[in-house]
Biopython code that builds the backbone (N, CA, C, O; Angstrom):
import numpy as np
from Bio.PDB.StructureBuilder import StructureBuilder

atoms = [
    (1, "UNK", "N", (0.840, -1.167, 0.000)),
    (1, "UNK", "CA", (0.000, 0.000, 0.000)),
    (1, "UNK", "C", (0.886, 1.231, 0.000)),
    (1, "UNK", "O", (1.919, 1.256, 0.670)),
    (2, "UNK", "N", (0.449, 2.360, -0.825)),
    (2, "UNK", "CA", (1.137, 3.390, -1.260)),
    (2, "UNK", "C", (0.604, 4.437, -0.569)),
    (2, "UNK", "O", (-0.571, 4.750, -0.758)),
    (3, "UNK", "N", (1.451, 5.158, 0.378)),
    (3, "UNK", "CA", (1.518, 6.801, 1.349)),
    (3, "UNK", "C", (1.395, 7.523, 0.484)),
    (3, "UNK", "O", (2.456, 7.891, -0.019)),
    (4, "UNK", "N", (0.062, 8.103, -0.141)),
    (4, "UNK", "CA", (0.183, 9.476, -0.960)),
    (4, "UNK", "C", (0.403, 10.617, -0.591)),
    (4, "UNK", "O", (0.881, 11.343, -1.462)),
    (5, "UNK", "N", (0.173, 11.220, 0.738)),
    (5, "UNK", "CA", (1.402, 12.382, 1.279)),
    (5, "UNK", "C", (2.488, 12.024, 1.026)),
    (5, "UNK", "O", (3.210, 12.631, 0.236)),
    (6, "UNK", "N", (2.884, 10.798, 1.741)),
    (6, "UNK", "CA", (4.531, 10.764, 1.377)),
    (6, "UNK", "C", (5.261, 11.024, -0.239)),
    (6, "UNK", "O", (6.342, 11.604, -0.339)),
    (7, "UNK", "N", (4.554, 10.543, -1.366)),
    (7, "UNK", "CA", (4.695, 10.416, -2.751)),
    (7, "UNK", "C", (4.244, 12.423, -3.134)),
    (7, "UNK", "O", (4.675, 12.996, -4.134)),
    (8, "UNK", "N", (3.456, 13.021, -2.209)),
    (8, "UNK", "CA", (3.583, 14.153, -2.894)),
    (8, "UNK", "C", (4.533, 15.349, -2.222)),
    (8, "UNK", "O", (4.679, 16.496, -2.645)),
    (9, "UNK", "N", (5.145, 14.720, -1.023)),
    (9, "UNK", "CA", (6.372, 14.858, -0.175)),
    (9, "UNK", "C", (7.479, 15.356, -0.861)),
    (9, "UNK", "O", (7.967, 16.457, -1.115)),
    (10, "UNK", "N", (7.719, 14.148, -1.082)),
    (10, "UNK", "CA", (8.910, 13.919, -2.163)),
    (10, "UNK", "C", (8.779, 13.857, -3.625)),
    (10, "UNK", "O", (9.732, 13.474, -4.303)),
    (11, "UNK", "N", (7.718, 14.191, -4.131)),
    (11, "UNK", "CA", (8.044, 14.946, -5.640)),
    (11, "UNK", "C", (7.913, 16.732, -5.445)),
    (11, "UNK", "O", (8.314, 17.496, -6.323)),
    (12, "UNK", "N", (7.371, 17.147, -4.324)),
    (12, "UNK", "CA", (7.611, 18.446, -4.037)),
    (12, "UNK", "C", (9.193, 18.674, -3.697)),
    (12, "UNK", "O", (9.771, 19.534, -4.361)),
    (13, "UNK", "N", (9.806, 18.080, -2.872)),
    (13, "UNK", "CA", (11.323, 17.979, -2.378)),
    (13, "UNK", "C", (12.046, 17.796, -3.846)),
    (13, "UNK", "O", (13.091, 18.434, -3.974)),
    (14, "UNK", "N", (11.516, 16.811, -5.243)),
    (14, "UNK", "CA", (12.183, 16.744, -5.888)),
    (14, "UNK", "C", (12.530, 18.132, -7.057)),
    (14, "UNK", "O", (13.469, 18.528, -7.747)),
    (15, "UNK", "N", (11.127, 18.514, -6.744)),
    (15, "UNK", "CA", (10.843, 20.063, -7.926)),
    (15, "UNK", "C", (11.794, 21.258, -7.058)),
    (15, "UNK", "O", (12.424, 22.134, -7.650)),
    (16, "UNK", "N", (11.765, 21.102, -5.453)),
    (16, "UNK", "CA", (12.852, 22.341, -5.342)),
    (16, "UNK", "C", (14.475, 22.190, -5.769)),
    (16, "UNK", "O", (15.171, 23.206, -5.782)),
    (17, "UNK", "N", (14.917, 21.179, -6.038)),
    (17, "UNK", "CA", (15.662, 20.691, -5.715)),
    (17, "UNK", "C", (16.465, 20.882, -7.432)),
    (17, "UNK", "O", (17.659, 21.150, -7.566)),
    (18, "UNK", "N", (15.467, 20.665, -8.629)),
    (18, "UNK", "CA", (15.305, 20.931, -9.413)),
    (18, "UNK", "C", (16.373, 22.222, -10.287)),
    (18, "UNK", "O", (15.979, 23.300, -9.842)),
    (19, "UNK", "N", (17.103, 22.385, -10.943)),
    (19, "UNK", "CA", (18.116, 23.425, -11.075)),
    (19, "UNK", "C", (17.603, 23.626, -12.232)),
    (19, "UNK", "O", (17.383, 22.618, -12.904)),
    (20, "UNK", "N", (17.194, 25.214, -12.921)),
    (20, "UNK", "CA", (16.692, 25.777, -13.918)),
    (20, "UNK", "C", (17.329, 26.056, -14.385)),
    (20, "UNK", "O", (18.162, 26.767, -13.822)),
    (21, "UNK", "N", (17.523, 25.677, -16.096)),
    (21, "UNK", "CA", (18.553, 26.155, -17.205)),
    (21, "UNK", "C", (18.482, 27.355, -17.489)),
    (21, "UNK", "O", (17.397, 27.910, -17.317)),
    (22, "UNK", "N", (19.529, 28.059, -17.969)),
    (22, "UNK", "CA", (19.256, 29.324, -18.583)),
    (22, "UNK", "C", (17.709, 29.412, -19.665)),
    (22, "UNK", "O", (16.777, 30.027, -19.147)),
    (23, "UNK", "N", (17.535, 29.001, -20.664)),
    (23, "UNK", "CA", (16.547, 28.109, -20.926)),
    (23, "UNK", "C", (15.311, 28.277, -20.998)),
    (23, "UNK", "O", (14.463, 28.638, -21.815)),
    (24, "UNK", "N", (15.420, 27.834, -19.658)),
    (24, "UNK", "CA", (13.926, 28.141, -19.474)),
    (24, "UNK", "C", (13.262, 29.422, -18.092)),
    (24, "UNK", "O", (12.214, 29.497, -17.450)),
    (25, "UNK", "N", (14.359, 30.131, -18.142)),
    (25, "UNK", "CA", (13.953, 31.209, -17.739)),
    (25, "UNK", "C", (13.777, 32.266, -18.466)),
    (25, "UNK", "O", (14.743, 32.772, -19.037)),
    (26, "UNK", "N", (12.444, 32.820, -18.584)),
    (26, "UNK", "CA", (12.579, 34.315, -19.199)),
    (26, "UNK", "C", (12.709, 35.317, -18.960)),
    (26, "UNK", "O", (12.587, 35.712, -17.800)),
    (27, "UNK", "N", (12.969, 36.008, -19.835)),
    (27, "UNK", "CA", (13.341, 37.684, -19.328)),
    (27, "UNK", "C", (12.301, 38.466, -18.998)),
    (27, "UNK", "O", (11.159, 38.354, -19.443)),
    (28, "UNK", "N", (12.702, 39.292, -18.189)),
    (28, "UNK", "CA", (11.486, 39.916, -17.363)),
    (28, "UNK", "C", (10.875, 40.915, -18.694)),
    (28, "UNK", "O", (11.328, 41.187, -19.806)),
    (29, "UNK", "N", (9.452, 41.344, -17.858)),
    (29, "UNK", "CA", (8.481, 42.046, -19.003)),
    (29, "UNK", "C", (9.553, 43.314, -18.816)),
    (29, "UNK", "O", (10.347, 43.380, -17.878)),
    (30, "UNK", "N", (9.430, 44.339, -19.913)),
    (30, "UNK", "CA", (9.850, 45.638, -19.973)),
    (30, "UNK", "C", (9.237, 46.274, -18.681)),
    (30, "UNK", "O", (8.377, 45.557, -18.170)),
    (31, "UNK", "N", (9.475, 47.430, -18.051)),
    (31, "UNK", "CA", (8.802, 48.039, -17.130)),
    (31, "UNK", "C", (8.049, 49.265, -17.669)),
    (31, "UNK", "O", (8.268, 50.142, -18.505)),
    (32, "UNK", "N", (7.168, 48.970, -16.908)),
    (32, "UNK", "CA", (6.179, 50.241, -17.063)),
    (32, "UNK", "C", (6.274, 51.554, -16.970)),
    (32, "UNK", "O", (5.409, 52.357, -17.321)),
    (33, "UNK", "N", (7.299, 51.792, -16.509)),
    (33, "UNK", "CA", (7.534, 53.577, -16.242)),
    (33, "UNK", "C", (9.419, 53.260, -17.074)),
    (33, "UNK", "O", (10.267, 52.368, -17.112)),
    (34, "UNK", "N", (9.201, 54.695, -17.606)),
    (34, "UNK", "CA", (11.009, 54.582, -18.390)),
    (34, "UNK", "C", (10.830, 56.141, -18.111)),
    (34, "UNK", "O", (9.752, 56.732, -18.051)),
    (35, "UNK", "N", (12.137, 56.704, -17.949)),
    (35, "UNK", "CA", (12.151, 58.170, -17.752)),
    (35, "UNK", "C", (12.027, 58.598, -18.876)),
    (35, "UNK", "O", (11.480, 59.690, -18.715)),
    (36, "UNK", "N", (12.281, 58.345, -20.586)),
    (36, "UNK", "CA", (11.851, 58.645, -21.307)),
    (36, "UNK", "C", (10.414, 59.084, -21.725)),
    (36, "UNK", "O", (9.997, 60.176, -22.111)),
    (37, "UNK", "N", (9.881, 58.064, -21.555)),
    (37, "UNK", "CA", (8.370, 58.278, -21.493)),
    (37, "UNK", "C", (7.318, 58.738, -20.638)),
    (37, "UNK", "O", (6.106, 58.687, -20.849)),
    (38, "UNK", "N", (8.205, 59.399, -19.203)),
    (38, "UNK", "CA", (7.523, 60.415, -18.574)),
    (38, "UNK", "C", (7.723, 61.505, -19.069)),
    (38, "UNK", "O", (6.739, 62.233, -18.935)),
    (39, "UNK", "N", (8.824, 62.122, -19.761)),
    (39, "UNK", "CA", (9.449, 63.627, -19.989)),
    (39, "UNK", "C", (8.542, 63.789, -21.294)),
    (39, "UNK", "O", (8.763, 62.880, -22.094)),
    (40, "UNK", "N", (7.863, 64.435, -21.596)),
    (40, "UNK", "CA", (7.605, 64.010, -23.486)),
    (40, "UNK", "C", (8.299, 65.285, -23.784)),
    (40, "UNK", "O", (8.950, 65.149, -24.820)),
    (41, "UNK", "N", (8.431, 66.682, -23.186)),
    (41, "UNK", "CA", (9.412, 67.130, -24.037)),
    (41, "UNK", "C", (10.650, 67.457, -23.317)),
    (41, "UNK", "O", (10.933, 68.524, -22.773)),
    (42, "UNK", "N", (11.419, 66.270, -23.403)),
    (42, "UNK", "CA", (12.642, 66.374, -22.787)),
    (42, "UNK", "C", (13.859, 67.181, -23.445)),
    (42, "UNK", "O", (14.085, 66.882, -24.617)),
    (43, "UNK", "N", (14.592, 68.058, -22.927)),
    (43, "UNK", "CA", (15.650, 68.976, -23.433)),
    (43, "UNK", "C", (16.411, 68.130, -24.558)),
    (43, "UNK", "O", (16.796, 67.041, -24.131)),
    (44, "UNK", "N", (16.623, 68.308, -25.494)),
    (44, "UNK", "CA", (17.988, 67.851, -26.299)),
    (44, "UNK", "C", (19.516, 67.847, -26.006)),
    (44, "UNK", "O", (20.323, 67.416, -26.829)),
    (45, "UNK", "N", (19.934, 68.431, -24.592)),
    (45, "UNK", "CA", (21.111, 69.413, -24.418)),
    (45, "UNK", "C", (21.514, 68.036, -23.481)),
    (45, "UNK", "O", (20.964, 66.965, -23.224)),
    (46, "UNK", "N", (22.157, 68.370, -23.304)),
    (46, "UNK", "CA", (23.036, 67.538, -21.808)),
    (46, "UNK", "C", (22.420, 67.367, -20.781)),
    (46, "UNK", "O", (22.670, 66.382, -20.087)),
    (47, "UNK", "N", (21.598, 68.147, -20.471)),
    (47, "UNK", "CA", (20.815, 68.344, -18.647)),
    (47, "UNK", "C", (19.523, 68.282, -18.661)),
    (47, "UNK", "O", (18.781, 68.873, -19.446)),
    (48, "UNK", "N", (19.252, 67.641, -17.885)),
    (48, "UNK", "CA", (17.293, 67.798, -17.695)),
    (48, "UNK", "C", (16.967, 68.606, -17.335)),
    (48, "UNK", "O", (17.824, 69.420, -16.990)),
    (49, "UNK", "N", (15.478, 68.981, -17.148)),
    (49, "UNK", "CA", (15.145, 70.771, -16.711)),
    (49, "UNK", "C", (15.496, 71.009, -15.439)),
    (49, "UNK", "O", (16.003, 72.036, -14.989)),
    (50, "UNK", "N", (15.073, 69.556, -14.612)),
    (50, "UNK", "CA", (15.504, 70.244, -13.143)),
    (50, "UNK", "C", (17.189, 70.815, -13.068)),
    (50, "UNK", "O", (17.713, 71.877, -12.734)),
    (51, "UNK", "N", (17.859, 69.049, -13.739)),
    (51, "UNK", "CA", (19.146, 69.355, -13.403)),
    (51, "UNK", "C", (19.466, 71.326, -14.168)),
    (51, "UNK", "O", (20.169, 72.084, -13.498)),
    (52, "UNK", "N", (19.010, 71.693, -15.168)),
    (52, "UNK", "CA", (19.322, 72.828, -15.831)),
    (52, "UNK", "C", (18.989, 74.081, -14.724)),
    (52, "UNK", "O", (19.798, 75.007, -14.791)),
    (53, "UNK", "N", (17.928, 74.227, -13.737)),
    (53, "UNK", "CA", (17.306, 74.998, -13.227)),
    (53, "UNK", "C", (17.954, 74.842, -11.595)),
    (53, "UNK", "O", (17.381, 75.526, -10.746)),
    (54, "UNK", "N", (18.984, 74.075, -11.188)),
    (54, "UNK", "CA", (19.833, 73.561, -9.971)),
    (54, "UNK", "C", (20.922, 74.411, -10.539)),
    (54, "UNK", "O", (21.259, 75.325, -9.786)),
    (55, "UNK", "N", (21.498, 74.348, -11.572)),
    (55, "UNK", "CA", (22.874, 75.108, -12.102)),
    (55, "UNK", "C", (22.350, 76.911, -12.264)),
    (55, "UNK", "O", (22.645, 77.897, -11.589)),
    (56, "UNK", "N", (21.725, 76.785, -13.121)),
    (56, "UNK", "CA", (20.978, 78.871, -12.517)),
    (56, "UNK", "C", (21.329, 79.146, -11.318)),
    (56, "UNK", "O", (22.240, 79.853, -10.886)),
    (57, "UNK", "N", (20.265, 78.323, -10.636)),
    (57, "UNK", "CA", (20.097, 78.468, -9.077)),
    (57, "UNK", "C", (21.411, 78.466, -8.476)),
    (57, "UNK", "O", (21.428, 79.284, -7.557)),
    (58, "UNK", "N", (22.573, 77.848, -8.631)),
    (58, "UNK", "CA", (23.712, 77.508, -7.850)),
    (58, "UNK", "C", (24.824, 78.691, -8.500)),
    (58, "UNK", "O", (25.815, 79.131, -7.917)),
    (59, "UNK", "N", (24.305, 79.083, -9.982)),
    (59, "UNK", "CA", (25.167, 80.432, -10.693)),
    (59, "UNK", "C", (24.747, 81.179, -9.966)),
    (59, "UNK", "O", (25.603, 81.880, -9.426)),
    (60, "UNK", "N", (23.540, 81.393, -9.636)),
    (60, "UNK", "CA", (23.178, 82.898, -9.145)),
    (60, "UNK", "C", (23.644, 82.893, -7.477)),
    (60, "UNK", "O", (24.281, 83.816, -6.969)),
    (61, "UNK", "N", (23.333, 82.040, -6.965)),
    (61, "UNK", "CA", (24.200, 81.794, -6.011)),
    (61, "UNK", "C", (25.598, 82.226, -5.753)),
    (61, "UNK", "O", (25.916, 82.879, -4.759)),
    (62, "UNK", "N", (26.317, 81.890, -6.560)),
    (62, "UNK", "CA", (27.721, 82.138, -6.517)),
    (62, "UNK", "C", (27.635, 83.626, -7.169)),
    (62, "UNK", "O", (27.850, 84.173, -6.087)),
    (63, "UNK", "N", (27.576, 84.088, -7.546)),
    (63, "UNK", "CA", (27.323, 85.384, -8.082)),
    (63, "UNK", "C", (27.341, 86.859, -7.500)),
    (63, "UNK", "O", (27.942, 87.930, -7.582)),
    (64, "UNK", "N", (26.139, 86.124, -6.767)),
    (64, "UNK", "CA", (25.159, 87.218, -5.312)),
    (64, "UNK", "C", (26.671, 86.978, -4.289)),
    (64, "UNK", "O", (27.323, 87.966, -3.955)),
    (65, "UNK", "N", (27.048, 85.719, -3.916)),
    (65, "UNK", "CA", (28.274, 85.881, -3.213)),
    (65, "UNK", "C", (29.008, 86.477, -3.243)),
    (65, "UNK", "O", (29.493, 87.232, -2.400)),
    (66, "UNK", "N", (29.336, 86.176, -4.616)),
    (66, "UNK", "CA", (30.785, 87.045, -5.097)),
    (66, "UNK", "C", (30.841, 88.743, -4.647)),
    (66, "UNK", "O", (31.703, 89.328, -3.991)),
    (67, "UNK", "N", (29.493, 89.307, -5.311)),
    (67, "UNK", "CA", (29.093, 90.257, -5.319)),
    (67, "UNK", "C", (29.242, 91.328, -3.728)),
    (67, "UNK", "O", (29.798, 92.395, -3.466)),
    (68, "UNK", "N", (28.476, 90.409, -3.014)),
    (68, "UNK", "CA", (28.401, 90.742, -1.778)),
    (68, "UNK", "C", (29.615, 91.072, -0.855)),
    (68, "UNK", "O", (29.829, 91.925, 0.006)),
    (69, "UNK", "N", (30.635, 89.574, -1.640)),
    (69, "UNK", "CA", (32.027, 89.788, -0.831)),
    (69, "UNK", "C", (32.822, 90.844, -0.936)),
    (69, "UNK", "O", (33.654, 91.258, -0.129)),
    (70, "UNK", "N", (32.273, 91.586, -2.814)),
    (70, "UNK", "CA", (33.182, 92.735, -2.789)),
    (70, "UNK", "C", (33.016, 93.950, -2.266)),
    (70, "UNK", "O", (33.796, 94.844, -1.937)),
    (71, "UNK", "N", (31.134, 93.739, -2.240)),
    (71, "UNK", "CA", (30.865, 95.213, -1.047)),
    (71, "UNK", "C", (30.784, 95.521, 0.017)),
    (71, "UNK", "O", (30.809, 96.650, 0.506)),
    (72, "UNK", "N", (30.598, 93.808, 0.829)),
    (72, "UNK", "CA", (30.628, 94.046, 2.345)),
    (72, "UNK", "C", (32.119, 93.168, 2.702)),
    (72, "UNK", "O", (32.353, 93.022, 3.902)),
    (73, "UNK", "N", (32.790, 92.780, 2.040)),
    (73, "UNK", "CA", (33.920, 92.019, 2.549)),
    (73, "UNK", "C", (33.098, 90.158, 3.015)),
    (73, "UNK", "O", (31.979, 89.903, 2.571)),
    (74, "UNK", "N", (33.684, 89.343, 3.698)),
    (74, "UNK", "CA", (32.897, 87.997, 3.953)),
    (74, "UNK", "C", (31.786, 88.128, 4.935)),
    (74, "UNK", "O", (31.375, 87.012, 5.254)),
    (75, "UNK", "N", (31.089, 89.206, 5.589)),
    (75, "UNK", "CA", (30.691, 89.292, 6.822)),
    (75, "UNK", "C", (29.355, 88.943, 6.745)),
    (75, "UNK", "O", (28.748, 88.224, 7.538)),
    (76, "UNK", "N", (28.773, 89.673, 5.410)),
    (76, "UNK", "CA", (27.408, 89.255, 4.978)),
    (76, "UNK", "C", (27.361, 88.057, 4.026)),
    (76, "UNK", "O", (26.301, 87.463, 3.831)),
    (77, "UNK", "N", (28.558, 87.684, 3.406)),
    (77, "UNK", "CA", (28.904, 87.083, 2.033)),
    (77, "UNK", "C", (28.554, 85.767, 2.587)),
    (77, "UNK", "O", (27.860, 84.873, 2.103)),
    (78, "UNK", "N", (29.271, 85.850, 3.863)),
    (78, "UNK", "CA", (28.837, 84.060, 4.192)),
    (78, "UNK", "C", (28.379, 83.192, 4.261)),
    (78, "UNK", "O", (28.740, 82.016, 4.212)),
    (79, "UNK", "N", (26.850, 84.042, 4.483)),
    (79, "UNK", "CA", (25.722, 83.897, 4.258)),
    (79, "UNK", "C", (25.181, 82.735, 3.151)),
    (79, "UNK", "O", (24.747, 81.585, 3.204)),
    (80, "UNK", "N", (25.461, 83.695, 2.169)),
    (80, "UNK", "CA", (25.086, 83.446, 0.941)),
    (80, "UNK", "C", (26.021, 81.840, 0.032)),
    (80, "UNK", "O", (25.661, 81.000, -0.792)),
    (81, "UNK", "N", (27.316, 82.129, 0.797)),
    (81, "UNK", "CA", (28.114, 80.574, 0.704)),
    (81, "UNK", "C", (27.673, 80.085, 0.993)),
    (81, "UNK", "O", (27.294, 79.182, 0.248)),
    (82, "UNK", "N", (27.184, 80.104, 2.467)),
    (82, "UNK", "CA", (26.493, 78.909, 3.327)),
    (82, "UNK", "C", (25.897, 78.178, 2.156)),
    (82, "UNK", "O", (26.342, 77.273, 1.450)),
    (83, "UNK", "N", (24.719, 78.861, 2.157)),
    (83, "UNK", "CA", (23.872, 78.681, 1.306)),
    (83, "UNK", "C", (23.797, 77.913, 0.033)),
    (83, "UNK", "O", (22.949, 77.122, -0.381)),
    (84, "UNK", "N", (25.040, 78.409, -0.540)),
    (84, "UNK", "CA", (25.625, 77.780, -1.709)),
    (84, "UNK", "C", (26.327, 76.329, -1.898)),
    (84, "UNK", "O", (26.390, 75.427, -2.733)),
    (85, "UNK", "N", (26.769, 76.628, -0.733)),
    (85, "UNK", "CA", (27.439, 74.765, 0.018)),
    (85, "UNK", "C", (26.480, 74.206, 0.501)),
    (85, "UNK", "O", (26.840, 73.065, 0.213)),
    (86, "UNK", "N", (25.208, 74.015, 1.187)),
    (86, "UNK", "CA", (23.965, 73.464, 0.677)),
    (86, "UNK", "C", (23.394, 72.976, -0.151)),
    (86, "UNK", "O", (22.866, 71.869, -0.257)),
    (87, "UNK", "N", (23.527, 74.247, -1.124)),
    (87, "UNK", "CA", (22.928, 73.646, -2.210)),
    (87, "UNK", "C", (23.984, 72.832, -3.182)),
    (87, "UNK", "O", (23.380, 72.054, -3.921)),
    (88, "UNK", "N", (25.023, 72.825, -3.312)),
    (88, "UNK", "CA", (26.332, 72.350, -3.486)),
    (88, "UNK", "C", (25.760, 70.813, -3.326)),
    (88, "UNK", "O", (25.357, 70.118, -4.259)),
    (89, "UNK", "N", (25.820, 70.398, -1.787)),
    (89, "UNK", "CA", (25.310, 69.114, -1.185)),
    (89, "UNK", "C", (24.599, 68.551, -1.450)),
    (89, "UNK", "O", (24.621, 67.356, -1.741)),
    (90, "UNK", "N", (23.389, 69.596, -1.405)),
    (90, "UNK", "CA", (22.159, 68.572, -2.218)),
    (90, "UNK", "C", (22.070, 67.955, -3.576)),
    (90, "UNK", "O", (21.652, 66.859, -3.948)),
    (91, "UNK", "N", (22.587, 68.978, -4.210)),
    (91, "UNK", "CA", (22.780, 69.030, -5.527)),
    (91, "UNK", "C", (23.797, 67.252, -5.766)),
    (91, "UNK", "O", (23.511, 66.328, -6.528)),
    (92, "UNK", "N", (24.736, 67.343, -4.976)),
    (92, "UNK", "CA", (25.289, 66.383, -5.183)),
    (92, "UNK", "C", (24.900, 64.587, -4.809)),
    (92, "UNK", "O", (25.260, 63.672, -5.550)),
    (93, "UNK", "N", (24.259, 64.426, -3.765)),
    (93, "UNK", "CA", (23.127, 63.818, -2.858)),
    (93, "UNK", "C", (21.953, 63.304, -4.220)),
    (93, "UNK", "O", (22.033, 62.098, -4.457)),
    (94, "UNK", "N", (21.012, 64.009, -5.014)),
    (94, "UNK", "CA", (20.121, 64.443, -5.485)),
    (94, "UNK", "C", (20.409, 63.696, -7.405)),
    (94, "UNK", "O", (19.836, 62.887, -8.133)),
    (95, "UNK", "N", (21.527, 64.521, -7.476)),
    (95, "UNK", "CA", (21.663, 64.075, -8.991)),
    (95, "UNK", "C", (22.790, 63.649, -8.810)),
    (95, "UNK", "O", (23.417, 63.147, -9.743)),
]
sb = StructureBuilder()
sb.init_structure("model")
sb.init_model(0)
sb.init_chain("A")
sb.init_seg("    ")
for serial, (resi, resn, name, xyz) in enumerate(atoms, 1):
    if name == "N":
        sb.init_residue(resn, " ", resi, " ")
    sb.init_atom(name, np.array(xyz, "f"), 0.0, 1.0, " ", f" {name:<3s}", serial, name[0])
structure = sb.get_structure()
């Protein structure tokens, strides 16, 4: 007399056990989101809009610094470094 738990025991034990060829695994579906196909009008240039609108932001930054350092010396200027090394950080963190 034949244990049919036991017989579905051990053909379960035999299927993990089982080593999958290259074969017969397939490649995953494409994914649903591509950064391409969120942007539809994405820049042509080197930089994406944010990344393009982080570099303004970080020019004008340095700028207003500069500026500041030559009329008040570093006292107010520092400020505005601070600021700039922040955004420096994030910037780097970020993209």
């Amino acid at each position: 007399m034949k244990n049919t738990p036991d017989d579905d025991r051990l053909q379960r034990a035999r299927q993990a056990r089982q080593v999958i060829s290259g074969s017969d695994i397939r490649p995953p579906s494409p994914p649903t989101y591509s950064p391409s196909s969120s942007m539809a009008a994405q820049p042509a240039g080197m930089f994406t809009l944010a990344q393009r609108n982080y570099l303004i932001a970080v020019g004008v930054l340095l700028v207003l610094g500069v500026l500041l350092n030559l009329v008040f010396s570093f006292s107010i200027a520092s400020i505005i470094f601070f600021l700039l090394a922040l955004a420096l950080l994030a910037g780097w963190i970020v993209f």
